[in-house]
C-alpha positions as CSV (number, residue, x, y, z in Angstrom):
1,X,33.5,-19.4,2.5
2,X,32.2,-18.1,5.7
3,X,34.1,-19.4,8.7
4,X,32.5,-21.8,11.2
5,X,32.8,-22.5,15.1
6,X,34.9,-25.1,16.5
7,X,32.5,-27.4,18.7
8,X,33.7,-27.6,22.2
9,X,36.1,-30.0,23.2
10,X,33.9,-31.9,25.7
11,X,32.6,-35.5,25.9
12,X,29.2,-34.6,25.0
13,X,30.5,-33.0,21.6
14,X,31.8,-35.9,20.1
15,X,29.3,-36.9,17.6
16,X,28.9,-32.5,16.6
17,X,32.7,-33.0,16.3
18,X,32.2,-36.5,14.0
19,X,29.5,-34.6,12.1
20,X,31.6,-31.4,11.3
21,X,34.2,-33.2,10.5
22,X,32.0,-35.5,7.7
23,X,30.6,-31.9,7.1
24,X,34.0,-30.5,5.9
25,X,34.8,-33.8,4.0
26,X,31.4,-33.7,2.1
27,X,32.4,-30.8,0.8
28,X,35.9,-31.4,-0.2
29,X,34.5,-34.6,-2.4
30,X,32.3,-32.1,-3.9
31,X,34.9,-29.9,-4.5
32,X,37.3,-32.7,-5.9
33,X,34.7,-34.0,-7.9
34,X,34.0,-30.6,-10.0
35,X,38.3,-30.5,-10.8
36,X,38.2,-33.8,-11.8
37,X,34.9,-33.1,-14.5
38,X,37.1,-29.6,-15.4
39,X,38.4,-30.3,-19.1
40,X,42.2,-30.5,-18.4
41,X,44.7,-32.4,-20.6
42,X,46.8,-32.8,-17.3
43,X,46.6,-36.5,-16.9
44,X,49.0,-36.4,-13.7
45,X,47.2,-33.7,-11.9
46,X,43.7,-35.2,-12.8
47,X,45.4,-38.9,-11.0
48,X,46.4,-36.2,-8.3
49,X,43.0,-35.1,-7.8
50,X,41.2,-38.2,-8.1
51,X,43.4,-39.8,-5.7
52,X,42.5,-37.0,-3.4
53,X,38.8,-37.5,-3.8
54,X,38.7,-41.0,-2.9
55,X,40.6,-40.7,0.3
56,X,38.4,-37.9,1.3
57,X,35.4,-40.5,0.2
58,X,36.8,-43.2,2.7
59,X,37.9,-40.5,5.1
60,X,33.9,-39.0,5.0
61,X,32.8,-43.2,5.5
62,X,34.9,-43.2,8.6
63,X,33.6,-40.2,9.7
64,X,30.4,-41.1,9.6
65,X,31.0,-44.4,11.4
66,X,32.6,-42.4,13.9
67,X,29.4,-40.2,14.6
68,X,27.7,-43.3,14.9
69,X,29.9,-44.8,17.2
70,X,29.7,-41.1,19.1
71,X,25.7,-41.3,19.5
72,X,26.4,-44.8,21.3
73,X,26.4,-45.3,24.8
74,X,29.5,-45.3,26.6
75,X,30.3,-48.6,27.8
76,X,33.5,-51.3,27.5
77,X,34.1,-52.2,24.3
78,X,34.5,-55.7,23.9
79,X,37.5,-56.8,20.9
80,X,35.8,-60.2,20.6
């Protein structure tokens, strides 16, 4: 795994920020996925695993809202 660059920490890096971080999620359902299809008779570590996989699934949706959010422009956000 080859290390990566942390994006800089300024206003106009939040949606490379958003995307790394649905980058590094991607990955980790990938990752997940391939345990849970591993023959294992393991029953508790293959809930473990699955349970892990779909909060990284809803934690990759957010993220992805989030990047989409990022490309918007900045402006007040109205709650209703």
């Amino acid at each position: 795994m080859t290390a990566r660059r942390l994006p800089d920490q300024t206003d106009g890096s939040r949606r490379e920020i958003a995307a790394s971080i649905s980058e590094d999620l991607r990955a980790l359902v990938l990752v997940l996925t391939r345990l849970f299809e591993c023959e294992t008779d393991d029953g508790e570590a293959l809930a473990h695993i699955l349970n892990a996989k779909f909060a990284a699934e809803r934690g990759l949706i957010l993220s992805e809202r989030l990047s989409e959010i990022a490309d918007a422009p900045t402006a007040a956000v109205r709650t209703h």
